[in-house]
N, C-alpha and C positions, 0 to 999 in steps of 0.2 A: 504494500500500500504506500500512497506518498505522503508527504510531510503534509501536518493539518494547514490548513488556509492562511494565509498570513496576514490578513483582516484583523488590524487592530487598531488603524490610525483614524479616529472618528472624528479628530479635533481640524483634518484638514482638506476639505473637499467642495466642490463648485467651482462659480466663476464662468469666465467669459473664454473667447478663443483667445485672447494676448497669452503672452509668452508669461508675464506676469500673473495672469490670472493660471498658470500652471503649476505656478510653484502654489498653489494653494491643494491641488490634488493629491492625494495618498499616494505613498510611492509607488504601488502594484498596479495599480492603472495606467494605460499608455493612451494614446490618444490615437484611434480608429485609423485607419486609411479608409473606413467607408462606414459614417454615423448609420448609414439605413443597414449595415448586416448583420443578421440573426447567426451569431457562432453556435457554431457546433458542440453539440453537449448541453445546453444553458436552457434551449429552447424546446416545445414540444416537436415529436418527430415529425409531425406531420406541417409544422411552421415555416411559410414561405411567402415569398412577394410575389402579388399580382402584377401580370403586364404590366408595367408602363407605356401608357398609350401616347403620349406627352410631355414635352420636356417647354417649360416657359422660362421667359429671360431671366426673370426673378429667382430663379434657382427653384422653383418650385415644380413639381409635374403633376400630371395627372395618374390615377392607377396606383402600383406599387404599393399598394394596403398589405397589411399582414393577413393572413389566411393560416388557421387551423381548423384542422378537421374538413376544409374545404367551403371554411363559414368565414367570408371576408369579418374585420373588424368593424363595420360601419354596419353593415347588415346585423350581426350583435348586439351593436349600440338602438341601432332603429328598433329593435325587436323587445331588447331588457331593459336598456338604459344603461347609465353606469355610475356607480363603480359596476364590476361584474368580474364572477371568477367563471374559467373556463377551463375544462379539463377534455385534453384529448383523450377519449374514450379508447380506442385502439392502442394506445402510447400506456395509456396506464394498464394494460389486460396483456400486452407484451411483456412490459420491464416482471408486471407477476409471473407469469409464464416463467421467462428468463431467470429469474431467483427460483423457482421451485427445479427449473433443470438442473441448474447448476449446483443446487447445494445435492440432491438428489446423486446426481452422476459424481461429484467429489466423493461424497462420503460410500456410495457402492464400490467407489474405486480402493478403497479402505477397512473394506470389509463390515460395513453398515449400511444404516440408511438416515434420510433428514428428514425435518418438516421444519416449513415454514408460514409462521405465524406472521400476518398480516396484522399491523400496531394499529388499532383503529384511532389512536388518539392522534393520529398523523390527520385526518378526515376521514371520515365517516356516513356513510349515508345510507339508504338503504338498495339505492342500485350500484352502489360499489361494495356494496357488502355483498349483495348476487355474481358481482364479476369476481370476486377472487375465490368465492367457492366453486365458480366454474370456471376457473383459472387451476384448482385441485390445493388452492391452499385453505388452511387453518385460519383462525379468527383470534384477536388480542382485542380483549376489550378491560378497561379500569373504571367504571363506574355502574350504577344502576342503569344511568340514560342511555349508555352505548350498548350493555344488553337489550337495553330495551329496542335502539335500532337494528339490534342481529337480530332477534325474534320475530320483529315487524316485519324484516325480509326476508324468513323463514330458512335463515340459517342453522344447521346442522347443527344441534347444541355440544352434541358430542366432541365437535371437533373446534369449540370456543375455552380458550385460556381466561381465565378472569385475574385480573392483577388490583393494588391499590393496597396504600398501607393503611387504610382506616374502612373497610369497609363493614357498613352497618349487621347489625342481625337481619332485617330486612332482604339486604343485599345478597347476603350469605344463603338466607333460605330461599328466597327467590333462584338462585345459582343450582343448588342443591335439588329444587323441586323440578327442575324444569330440565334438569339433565348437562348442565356446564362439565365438559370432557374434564375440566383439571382448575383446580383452584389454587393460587399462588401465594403460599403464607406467609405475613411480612414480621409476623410478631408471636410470642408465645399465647399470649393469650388468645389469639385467633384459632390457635389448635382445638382448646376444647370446647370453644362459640359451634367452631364448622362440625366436632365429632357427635356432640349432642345435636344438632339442628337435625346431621345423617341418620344418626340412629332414628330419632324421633319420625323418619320420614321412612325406614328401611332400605335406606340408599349405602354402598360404599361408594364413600367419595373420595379420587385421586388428587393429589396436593402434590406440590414443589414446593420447596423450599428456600424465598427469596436470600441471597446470599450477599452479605457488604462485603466484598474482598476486599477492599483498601485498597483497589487498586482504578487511578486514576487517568481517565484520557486525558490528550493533549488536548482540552476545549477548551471554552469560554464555562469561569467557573460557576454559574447560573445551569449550564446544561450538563455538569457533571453530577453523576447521582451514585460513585460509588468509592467517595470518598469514607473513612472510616465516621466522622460526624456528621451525621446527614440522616434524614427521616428514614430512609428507604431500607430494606433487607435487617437481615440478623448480622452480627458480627460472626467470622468464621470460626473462634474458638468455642460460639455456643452451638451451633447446629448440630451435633454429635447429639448433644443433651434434646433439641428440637426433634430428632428422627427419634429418640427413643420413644418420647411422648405420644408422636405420629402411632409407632407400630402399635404401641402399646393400646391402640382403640381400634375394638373390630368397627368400625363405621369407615375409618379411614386407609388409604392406602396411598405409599412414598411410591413417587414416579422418579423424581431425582430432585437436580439442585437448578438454582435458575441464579444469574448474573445480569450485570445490565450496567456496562460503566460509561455512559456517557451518548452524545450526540453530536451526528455532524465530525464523524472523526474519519480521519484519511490515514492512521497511522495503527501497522496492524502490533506494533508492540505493547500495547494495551491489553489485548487481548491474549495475546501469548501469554503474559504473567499473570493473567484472571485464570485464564485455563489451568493453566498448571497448580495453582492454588486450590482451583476446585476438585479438577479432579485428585489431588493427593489428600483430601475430603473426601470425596468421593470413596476411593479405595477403603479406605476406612469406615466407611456405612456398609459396604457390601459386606464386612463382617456379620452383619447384623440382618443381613436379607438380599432380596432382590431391589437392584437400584436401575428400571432400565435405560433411564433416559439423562440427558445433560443440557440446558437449555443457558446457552450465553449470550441473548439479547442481540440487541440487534444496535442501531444508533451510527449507521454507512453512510456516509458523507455525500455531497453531492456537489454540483456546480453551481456555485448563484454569479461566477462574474467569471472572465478567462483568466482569475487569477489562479482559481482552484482545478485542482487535477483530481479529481476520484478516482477511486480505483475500481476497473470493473466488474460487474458482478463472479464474473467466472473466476478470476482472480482471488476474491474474497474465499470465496467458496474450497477454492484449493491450497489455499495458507490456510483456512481452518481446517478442515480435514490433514493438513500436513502437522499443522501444530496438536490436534489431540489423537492423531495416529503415536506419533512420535513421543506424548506424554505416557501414552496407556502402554505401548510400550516399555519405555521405560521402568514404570509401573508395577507390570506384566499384571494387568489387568485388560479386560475384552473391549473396546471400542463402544463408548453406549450408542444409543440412538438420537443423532444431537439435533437440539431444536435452534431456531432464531428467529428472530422477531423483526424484521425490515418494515418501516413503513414511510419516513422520506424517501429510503430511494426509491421506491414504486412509485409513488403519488405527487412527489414532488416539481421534476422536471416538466412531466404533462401536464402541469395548472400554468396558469399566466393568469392577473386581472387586467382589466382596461382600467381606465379612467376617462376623465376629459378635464384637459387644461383650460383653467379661470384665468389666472390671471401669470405676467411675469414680470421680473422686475431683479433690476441688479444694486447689489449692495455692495460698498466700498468696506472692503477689509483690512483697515491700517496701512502698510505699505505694500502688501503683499497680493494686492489684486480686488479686482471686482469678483463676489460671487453670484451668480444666477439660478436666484431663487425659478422656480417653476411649480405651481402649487393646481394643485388637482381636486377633486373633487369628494374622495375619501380620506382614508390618514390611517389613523394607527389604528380607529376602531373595524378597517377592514386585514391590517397586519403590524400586529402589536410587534414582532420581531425585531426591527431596528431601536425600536427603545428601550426595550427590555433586556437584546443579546448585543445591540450594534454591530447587529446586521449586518451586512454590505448585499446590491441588489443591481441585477442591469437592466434598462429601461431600453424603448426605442419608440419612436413616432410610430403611431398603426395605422393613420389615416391616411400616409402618401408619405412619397422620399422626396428628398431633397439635395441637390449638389451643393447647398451653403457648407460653407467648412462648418468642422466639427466646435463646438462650445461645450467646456465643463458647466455643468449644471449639479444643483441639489432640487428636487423634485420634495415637496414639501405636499405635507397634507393643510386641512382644511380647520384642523380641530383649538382650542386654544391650550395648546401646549409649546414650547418652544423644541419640543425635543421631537414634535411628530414629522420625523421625517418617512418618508418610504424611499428613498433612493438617495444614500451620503452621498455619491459623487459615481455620475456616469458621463460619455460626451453622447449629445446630439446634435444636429442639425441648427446652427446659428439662427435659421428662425423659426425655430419651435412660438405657437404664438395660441391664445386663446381660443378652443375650438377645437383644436387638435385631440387625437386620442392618442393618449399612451398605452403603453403593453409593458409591464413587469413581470419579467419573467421567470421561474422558477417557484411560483408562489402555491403549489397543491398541498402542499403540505404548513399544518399548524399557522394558517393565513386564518381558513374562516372556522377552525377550530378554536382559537386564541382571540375571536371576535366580538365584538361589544359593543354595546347602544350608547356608547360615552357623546356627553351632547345633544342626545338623542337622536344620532342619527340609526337607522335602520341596515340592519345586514344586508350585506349584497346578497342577490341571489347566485346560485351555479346551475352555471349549463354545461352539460357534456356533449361536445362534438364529433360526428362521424361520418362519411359519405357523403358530407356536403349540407347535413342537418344537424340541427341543436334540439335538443329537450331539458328540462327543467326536473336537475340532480335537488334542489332545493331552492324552494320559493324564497324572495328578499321579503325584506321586514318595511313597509309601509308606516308614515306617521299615525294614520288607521292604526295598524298594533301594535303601537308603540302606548299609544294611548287609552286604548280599550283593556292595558294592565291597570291604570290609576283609577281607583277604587272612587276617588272623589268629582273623579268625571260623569256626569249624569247623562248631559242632552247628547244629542246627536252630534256627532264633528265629524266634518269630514275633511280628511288630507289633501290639500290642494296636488292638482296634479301636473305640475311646475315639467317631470320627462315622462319619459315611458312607463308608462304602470310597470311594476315587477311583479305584477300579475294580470297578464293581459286579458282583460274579459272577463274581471274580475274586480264587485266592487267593493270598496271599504268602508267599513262606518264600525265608527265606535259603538 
């Protein structure tokens, strides 16, 4: 795998085309030979430019809109509105594909086999909860609500992991009653909550055993979760004492141990030292029974700018099967049946949102340049990620190209925060200008998961793309339902309808 992303300079980004307004840009960005091209890797697969039918003196043309799934971006806009997130359907039923081959055929090659669990907290819905059981994977869900989206779309309960370090009794029996394949224990006391709920119901229910190995990815330390102080798992020297408790209930039955160090990681030495920790854990339970399985999380990095290089799926898949062939070896222990949990790299790349640029405007930065504000129509309550992780994000015009030279810019939201950025620093098109649509790309994951009515604005909605049509993955949030939560609202309101319904043919009232 390669070195994690080198996204860490958030104090220096925007600005104009001068030479001066570049020394304002983060070192990892270079400045385009061509503001209108969609690189490789970054974008959904099926992302491309329309003809250009016209070229005008102004540097402007006609055509050349962005197209995924075969659904121009204006034709999107006219139909949803925007903000709007968009997932190429086919992009995201591939890359599942592709992770279920790849860890499958590594670990046969090793003398096993895998499964891979789908991280529904990456996004979730219930027609992407149909594409990855008919993709042949597994299901990862951490709350009540996200069960409740698998059941809605009559996902195999069998083959759903349930994670979370506080999950209620409620939850727990709900999980149990309904047939959840494997339940993920983060704490002792969760042991004898789930053995009583089982017995009470005459269920044996399978558990893993969430595990803190202390051991830490190279991330952003907001997304590392498997530091030794931190909410998440048992610490390693107690699990021994946790499996005993396990056996010790006929209700219950040990599948194995589960790991999970982090997110957005490009470097496989993390992982090598989780493994190796667990399974010499591991060896040591099998004293004590049958252990068949090994589950080491997932958290595979991906592309959000050409600064980051991921590593490929097949790749991934072959350094782990080399690293826990090589441990159990060691060992001389049997290869268990290793699980993982991917859900950015699936879901990730095939999302993009639009927007539409309000307003722009440049602002003098001491000595060192003009920065060029460019401010859209969502913010952070459609991708809280720049504020929360400082992000970095690549944007492009979606409505038409342009030959103006490139201009650093920061693409700003709407909301009143100073920090709501969606894009610290990308180049476009010198006249990016009101009206225009952008395209951010890489946003399918933990965008409209992570989303919020701050301000009150209303979620966008998603549509999934394919063959040239769009349908509606999930309906947007209207000031209609925004307001028909507030209890002290009586009469009738209705939400003025300033764009596109985001429910067309469908009316609102409080």
């Amino acid at each position: 795998m390669s070195a994690a992303s080198p996204h860490s300079d958030s104090a220096s980004h925007g600005g104009s085309d001068s030479a001066d307004a570049r020394s304002l840009a983060p070192v990892w960005l270079t400045v385009p030979s061509d503001a209108n091209a969609l690189a490789a890797g970054i974008w959904p697969a099926s992302a491309e430019r329309s003809a250009v039918i016209s070229r005008h003196g102004d540097g402007q043309s006609s055509g050349g809109e962005l197209v995924v799934g075969g659904v121009s971006a204006s034709a999107l806009k006219a139909q949803y509105g925007t903000p709007l997130y968009v997932l190429d359907e086919d992009n995201v039923r591939a890359r599942a594909t592709a992770a279920l081959t790849a860890f499958r055929g590594a670990f046969q090659a090793v003398g096993s086999s895998a499964k891979v669990y789908y991280a529904g907290k990456a996004f979730l819905s219930a027609g992407v909860a149909r594409w990855m059981e008919e993709a042949g994977l597994h299901l990862d869900v951490c709350s009540g609500g996200e069960l409740a989206v698998a059941l809605a779309a009559g996902f195999d309960t069998a083959r759903i992991g349930y994670h979370g370090n506080n999950k209620s009794v409620a939850e727990i029996q709900r999980a149990v009653t309904v047939g959840v394949g494997v339940i993920v224990v983060d704490s002792a006391i969760e042991v004898q909550r789930i053995a009583e709920i089982a017995a009470r119901h005459g269920v044996r229910q399978k558990l893993r055993i969430r595990v803190n190995s202390g051991v830490h990815a190279s991330t952003h330390d907001y997304l590392a979760t498997a530091h030794e102080d931190q909410k998440f798992g048992i610490p390693l020297d107690d699990v021994p004492d946790i499996a005993v408790a396990i056996r010790a209930e006929d209700s219950l039955e040990l599948l194995g141990l589960h790991s999970h160090i982090g997110s957005q990681i490009f470097d496989a030495r993390g992982f090598v030292e989780s493994a190796s920790r667990l399974l010499a854990v591991h060896k040591e339970l099998l004293a004590g029974g049958p252990l068949p399985e090994l589950n080491l999380g997932g958290g595979f990095g991906i592309a959000y700018t050409t600064a980051d290089d991921p590593t490929p799926v097949g790749e991934i898949a072959r350094q782990f099967a080399e690293i826990v062939a090589a441990e159990c070896a060691r060992l001389e222990i049997p290869v268990p049946i290793v699980a993982v949990e991917p859900g950015r790299s699936i879901i990730g790349t095939p999302g993009i949102t639009l927007y539409e640029v309000g307003t722009t405007k440049d602002v003098q930065v001491g000595d060192l340049g003009v920065r060029r504000y460019v401010s859209v129509d969502g913010g952070m309550s459609d991708n809280a990620r720049p504020a929360l992780y400082g992000a970095d994000y690549s944007v492009r015009i979606a409505s038409r190209v342009s030959d103006v030279e490139p201009a650093l810019v920061r693409v700003a939201g709407k909301h009143c925060e100073s920090g709501d950025i969606v894009v610290n620093a990308d180049y476009l098109p010198g006249d990016v200008q009101p009206g225009d649509l952008l395209a951010v790309a890489a946003t399918g994951a933990y965008c409209w998961s992570l989303s919020s009515n701050y301000n009150y604005l209303g979620r966008p909605p998603v549509v999934a793309v394919r063959g040239g049509t769009s349908r509606i993955l999930i309906h947007g949030e209207t000031e209609a339902d925004l307001l028909r939560h507030d209890a002290d609202i009586t009469v009738a309101v209705v939400a003025p309808q300033t764009t596109t319904s985001h429910r067309p043919g469908t009316e609102h009232r409080a």
